[in-house]
C-alpha positions, 0 to 999 in steps of 0.5 A: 400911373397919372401924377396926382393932382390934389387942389384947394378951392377956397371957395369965398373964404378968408381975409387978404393975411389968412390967405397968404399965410395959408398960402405960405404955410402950405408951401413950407409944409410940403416943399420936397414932395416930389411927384404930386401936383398941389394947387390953390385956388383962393379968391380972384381978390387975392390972387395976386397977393397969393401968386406973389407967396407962391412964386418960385414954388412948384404949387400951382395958382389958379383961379375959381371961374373966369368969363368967356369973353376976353374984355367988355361990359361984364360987370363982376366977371375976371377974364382969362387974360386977367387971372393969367396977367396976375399968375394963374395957370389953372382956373376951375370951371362948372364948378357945382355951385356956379351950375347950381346957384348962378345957373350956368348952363353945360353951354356955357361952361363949354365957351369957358372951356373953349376960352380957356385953352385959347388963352394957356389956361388948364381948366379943372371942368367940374361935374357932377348929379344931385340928390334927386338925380342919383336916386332916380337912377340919372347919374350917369345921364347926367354926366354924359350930357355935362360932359359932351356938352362941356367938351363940344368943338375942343381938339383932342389934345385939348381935351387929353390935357384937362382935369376933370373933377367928378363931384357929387354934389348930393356928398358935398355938405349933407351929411352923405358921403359917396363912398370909393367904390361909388366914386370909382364907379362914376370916375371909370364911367367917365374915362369910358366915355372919353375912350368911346368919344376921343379915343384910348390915347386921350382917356388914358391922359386925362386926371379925374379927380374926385370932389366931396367931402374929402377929409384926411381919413378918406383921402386914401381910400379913395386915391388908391382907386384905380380911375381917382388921379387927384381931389379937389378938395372944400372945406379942408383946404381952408386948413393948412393941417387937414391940406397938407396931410391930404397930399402927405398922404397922395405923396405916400402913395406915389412913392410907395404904390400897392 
């Protein structure tokens, strides 16, 4: 069984003090919970502010998104160097709004991808089809090009260490909800292609989280599936309850698999 990996992406959320008290407030909450990996994800703004919250804790801190290139004229973009200068570990790339709001294309997010492991950073590489794609019968053409793209030119031992979030972007925010079976069904896809591109070995490493809508009553449906290693999860990390009962719940399952 692959430890958990339950992660709270702020998004563009919160104030400087609503995000060290979350922060905090997670860390009192879940200290003792032994075999489940916690990570947030807040604002690049905050990110030092938060590190030194978490500090000395086993949660993880990471950053939203990160430029491909280490230095230069990109004004607006953090990066690699500077998001692990001030703490980070991890960083979230291809995340469904950078695709589809910024227009990042599977190259791109690839020299992120690329970037990333050069500088010892964990990248979560996000994925996922919408609406009109899976109900024209193209989720699994989707993700097949999102994810050969995204792992083109990187070492297999690179690729055994990534997280991979499966997000459905047609479940996130419309009123829709992929239910477990539909999760698991994409989440196996997945793992089936990186045994037939990497090998058993590499697929067997590999977390693959599951990102839409996830809520404390469906957290556990959906982590009892058997290729679901985590969740990323939106809107209910912003809640110091909802977050903490999602991974009470991830570490309820680790100490008393079915």
């Amino acid at each position: 069984m692959l430890r958990p990996f339950i992660a709270g992406n702020w998004k563009m959320n919160l104030t400087l003090k609503e995000s060290k008290d979350l922060a905090g407030s997670i860390r009192a909450d879940i200290e003792g919970m032994q075999g489940v990996d916690v990570g947030a994800f807040p604002p690049s703004v905050f990110l030092e502010s938060v590190y030194s919250v978490l500090k000395g804790s086993s949660i993880i801190l990471g950053a939203q998104n990160m430029h491909w290139e280490d230095n230069g004229a990109f004004t607006g973009e953090v990066s690699g160097s500077m998001i692990k200068d001030v703490g980070c570990t991890h960083v979230i790339l291809g995340h469904s709004e950078r695709r589809h709001i910024f227009g990042e294309t599977d190259s791109m997010i690839n020299l992120k991808l690329r970037a990333a492991f050069a500088r010892g950073i964990m990248p979560i590489f996000c994925l996922g089809e919408r609406l009109e794609e899976r109900e024209s019968g193209k989720t699994f053409k989707v993700i097949e090009k999102q994810l050969k793209t995204g792992l083109e030119g990187l070492k297999p031992d690179d690729v055994s260490m990534l997280t991979i979030a499966y997000e459905p972007v047609w479940a996130i925010g419309t009123g829709k909800n992929a239910t477990p079976a539909q999760a698991q069904e994409v989440h196996g896809h997945i793992r089936a292609l990186l045994e037939e591109s990497h090998g058993e070995d590499v697929s067997t490493r590999v977390r693959i989280q599951y990102g839409g809508s996830v809520k404390p009553d469906n957290a556990a449906e959906i982590l009892a599936q058997p290729d679901i290693n985590g969740l990323l999860i939106g809107g209910a990390s912003l809640k110091k309850d909802s977050f903490c009962k999602i991974v009470s719940v991830a570490f309820e399952q680790v100490r008393s698999p079915v």
